[in-house]
N, C-alpha and C positions, 0 to 999 in steps of 0.2 A: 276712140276704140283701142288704140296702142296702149294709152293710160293705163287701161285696166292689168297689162302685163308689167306695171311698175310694183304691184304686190306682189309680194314674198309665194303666197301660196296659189297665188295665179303664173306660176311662173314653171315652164317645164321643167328645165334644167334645174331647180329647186326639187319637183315631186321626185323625178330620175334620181337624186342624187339621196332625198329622205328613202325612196325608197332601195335601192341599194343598199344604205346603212342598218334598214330595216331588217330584210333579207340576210344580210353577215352577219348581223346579232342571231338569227335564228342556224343557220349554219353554224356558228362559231363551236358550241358544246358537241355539235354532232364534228366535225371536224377535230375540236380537242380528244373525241375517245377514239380517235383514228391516228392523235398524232400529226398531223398535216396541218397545215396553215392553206389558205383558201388560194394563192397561187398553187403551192403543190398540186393542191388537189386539181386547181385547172391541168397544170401541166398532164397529170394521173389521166384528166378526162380525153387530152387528146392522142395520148399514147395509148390507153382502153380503145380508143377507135382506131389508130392507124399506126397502131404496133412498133414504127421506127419513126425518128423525126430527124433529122439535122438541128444542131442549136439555132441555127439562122431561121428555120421554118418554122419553130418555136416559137423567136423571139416578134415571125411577125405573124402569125397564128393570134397570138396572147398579147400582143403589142405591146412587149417588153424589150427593153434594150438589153444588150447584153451584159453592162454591167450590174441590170438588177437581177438579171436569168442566170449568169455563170456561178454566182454565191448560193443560188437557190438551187442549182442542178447543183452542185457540189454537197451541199447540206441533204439532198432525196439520197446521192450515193452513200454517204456517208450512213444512211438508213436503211442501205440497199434495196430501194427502192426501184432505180433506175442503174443503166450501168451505161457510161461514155464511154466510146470506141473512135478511134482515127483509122476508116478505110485505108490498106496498104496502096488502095492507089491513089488515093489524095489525100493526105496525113493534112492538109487545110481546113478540113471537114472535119468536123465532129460530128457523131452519130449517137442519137439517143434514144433505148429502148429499155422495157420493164424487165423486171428482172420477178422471179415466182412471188417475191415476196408482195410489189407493185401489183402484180395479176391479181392476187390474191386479195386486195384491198378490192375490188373490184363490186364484189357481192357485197360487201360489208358498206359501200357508199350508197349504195341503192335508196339508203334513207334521208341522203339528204334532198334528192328533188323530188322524194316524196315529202319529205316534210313540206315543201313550197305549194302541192295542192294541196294538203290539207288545212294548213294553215289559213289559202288562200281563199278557198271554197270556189275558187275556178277550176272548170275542165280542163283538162287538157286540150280540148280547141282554144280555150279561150287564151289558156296562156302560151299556146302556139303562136296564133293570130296577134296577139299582143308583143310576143318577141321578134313576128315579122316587122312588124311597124317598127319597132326600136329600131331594128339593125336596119332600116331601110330609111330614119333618121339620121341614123350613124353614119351610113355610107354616105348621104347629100351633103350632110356638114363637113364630112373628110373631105369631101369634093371639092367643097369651095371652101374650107382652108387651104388645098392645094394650089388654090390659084394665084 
């Protein structure tokens, strides 16, 4: 029975990963007329939801280290897209929020996860129901890497 997971295409971590690859190929044009590369754009999505982050909350939000998130926030300011702040009461912190021009991309992404149903010809349950199972994947195997 295990055998059969010896093939390439019988193999999940394989489909997961084709299809990811998939998916940034179709993102990618809609991202280039935006300007953002596909972290920005994560970063954009969790700032569009919760308005302020710490870089720490960020970096485990998007489960990026800080040496790959502090060049990547640096490169969004630099587009004034975001703007870093150090709270006067703990200058340890860094605070990270959109700036009009970040809000403003806001309406203008609206196409890229519409492009994923159309393209996909699933509902939106299904690809709800579909990214429950991933992340609830994700979570067991973080699990028991952590042990």
């Amino acid at each position: 029975m295990l055998e059969k997971f010896l093939n390439l295409q019988d193999h999940l971590c394989f489909s997961l990963y084709a299809c990811s690859r998939a998916i940034s190929r179709m993102y990618r044009p809609l991202l280039k007329k935006l300007d953002l590369t596909y972290p920005q754009y994560l970063v954009l999505l969790v700032l569009w939801e919760k308005e302020q982050q710490t870089v720490k909350e960020l970096g485990e939000l998007l489960d990026l280290d800080s040496g790959t998130l502090t060049p990547l926030l640096k490169r969004m300011e630099g587009k004034k897209l975001i703007r870093r702040e150090r709270p006067k009461t703990d200058e340890r912190v860094v605070m990270v929020s959109l700036t009009e021009e970040g809000e403003a991309l806001r309406e203008e992404a609206v196409c890229i996860p519409a492009s994923l149903f159309q393209s996909s010809g699933m509902s939106a349950e299904e690809i709800g129901a579909l990214n429950e199972t991933v992340k609830s994947l994700t979570e067991r195997v973080s699990r028991f890497n952590s042990i």
